[in-house]
PAKOLNU-460567 format. One record per residue: x, y, z of N, C-alpha, C in turn; chain; residue in one letter. Coordinates in Angstrom, 3 decimals, padded with zeros to 6 digits. Example, Ala and Ser with C-alpha at 12.3 -4.5 7.8 and 13.67 -1.06 7.14 Angstrom:
% residues 2
      n_c1      n_c2      n_c3     ca_c1     ca_c2     ca_c3      c_c1      c_c2      c_c3  cadena  residuo
   013.190  -005.690   007.800   012.300  -004.500   007.800   013.200  -003.300   007.800       A        A
   012.850  -002.250   007.080   013.670  -001.060   007.140   012.900   000.030   007.870       A        S
This chain:
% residues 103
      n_c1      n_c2      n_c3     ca_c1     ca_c2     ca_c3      c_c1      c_c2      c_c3  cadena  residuo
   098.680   123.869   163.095   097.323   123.658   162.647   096.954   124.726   161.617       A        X
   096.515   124.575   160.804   095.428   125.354   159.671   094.316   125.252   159.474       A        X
   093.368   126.672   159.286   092.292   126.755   159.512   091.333   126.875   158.070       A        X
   090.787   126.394   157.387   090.535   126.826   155.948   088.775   127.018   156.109       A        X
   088.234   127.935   155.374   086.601   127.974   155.372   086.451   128.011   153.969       A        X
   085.386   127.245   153.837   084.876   127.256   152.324   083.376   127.499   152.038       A        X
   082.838   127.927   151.133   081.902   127.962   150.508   081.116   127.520   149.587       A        X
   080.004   126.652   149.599   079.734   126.381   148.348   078.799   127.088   147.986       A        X
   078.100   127.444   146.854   077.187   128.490   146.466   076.165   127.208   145.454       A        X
   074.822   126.611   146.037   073.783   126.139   145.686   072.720   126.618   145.030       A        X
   073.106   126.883   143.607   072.103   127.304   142.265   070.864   126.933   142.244       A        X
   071.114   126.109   142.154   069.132   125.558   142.144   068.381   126.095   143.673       A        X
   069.288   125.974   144.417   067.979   126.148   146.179   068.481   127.241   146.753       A        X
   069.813   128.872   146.023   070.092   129.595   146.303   070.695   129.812   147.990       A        X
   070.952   128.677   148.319   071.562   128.478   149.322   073.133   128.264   149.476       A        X
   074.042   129.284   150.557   075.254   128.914   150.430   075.669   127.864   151.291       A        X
   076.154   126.681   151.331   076.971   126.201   152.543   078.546   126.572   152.953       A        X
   078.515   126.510   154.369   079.969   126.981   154.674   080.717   125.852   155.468       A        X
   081.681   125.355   155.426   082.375   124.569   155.333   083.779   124.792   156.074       A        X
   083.896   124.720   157.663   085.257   124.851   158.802   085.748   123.785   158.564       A        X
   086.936   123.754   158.134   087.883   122.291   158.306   089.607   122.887   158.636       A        X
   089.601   122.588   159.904   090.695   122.453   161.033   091.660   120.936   160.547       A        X
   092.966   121.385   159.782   094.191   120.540   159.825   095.359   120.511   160.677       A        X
   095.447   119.185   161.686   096.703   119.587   162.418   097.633   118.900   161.665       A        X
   098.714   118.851   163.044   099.931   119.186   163.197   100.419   117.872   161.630       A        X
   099.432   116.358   162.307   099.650   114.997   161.476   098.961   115.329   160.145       A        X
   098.411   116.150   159.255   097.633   116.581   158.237   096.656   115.694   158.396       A        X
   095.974   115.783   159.335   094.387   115.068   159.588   093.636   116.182   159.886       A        X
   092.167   115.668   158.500   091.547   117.104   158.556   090.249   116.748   159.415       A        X
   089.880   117.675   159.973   088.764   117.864   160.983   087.742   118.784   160.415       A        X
   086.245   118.599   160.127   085.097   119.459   159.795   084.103   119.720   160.994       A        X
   083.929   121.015   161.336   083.006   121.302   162.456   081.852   120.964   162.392       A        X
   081.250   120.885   163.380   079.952   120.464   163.394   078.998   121.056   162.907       A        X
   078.159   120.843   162.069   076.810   121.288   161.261   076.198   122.264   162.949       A        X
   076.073   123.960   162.370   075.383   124.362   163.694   073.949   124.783   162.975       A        X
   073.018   125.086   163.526   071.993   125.579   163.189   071.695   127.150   163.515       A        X
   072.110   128.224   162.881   072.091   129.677   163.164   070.015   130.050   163.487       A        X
   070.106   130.332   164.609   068.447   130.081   164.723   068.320   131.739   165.649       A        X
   068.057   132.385   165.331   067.894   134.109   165.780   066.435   134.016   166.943       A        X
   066.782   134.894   168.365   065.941   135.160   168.891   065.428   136.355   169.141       A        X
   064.571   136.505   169.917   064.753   137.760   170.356   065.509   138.288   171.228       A        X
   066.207   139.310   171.132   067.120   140.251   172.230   066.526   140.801   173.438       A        X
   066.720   140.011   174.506   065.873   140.944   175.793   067.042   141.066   176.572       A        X
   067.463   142.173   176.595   068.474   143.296   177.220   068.094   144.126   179.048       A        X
   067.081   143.445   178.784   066.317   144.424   180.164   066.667   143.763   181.796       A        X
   067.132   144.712   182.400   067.064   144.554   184.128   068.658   144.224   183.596       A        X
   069.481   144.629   183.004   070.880   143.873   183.200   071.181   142.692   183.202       A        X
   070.512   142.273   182.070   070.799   140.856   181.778   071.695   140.601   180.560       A        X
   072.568   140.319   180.820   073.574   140.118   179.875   073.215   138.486   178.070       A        X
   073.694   139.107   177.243   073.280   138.523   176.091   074.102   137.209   175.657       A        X
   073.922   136.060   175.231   075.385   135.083   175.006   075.365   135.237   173.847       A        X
   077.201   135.235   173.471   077.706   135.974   171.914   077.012   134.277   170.905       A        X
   076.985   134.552   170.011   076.850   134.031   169.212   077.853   132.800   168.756       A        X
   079.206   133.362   168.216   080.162   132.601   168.534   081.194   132.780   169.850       A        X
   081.778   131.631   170.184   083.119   132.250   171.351   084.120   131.543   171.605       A        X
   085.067   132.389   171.037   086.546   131.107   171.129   087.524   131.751   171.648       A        X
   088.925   131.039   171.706   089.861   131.680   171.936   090.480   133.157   171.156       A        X
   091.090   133.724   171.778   092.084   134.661   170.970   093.141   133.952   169.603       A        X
   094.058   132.895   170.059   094.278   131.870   169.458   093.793   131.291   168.334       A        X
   092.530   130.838   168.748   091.726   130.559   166.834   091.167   131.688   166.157       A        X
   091.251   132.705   167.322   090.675   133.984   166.524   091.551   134.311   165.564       A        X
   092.754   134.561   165.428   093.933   135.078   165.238   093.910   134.192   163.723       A        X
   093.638   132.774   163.492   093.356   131.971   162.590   091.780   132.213   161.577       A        X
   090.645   132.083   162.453   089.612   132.145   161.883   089.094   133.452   161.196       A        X
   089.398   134.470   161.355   089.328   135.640   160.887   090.061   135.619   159.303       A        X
   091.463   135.727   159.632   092.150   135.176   158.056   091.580   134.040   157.188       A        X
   090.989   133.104   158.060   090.281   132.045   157.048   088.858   132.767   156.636       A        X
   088.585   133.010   157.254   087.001   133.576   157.125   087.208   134.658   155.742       A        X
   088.215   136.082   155.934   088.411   136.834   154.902   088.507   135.730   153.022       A        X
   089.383   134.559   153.468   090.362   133.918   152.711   089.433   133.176   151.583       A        X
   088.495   132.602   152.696   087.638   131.735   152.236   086.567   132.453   151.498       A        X
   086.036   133.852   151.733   085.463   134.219   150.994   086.100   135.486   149.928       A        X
   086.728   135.219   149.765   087.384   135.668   148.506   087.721   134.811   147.534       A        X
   087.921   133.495   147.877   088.080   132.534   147.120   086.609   132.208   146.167       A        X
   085.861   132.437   147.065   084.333   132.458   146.885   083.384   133.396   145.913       A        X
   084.301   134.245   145.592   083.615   135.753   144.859   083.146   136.989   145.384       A        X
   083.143   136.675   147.034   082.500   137.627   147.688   083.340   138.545   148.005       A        X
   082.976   140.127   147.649   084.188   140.825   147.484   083.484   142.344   148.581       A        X
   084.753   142.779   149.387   084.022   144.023   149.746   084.928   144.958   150.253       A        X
   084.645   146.396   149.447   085.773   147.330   149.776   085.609   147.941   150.849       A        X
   086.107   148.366   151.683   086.251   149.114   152.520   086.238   150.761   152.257       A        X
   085.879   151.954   153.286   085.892   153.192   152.438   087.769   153.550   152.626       A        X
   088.098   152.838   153.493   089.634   153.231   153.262   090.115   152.364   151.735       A        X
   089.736   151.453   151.054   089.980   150.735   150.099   089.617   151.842   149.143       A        X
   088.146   152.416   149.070   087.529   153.700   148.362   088.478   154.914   147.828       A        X
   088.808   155.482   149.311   089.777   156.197   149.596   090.976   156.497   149.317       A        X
   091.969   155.280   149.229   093.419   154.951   148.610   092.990   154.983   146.870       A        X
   091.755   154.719   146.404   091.360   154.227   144.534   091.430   155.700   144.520       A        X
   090.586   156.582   145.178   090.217   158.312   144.672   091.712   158.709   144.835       A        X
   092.622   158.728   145.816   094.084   159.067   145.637   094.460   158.867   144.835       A        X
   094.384   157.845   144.537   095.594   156.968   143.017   094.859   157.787   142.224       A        X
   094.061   157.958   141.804   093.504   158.902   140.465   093.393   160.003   140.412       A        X
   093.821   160.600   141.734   093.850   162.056   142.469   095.433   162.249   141.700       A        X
   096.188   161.271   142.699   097.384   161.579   142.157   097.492   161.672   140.398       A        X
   097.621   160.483   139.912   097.473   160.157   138.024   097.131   161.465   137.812       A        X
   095.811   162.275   137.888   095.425   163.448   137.117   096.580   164.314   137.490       A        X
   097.198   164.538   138.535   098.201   165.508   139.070   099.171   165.482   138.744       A        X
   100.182   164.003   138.050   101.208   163.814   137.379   100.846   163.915   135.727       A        X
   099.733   164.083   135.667   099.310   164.563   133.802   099.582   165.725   133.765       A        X
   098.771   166.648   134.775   099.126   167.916   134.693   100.351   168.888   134.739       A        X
   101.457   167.738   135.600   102.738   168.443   135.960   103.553   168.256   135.081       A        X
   102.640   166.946   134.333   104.157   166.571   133.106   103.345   166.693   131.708       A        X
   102.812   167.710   131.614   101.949   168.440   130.177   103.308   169.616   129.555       A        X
């Protein structure tokens, strides 16, 4: 099975849609169901436990995560990490340090 997420990005009404479509084994594609993301309030009190938002297996996790990254990169949406930060200031850490050694 393959997991693909897509994005569309809606200009005129600045709205994005996102788009789960699950292909198995026969290449028959499957689109999830339209959910409605609707926010409440958080009442945490007396030990009452909260229900996650989403909840799946380990299994599609292992899938939906890579689609999720995949799909929005395909999309334009881009985001570094400070270890991404971190490795760029090295590389130019280093570069200035091989100018200097080989002057």
């Amino acid at each position: 099975m393959k997991l693909e997420i897509f994005f569309d990005h809606k200009v005129w009404s600045a709205e994005t849609a996102v788009f789960i479509v699950l292909t198995d084994q026969n290449g028959k594609r499957m689109l999830a169901k339209p959910m409605e993301l609707v926010f409440e309030p958080l009442d945490l009190d007396h030990g009452k436990l909260a229900e996650p938002s989403l909840n799946f297996s380990p299994e599609f996790g292992m899938q939906f995560f890579p689609a999720l990254v995949d799909g929005l990169a395909r999309a334009g949406y881009k985001y570094e990490s400070s270890d991404t930060g971190e490795l760029k200031a090295t590389k130019v850490h280093l570069d200035d340090m091989r100018k200097l050694v080989l002057k």
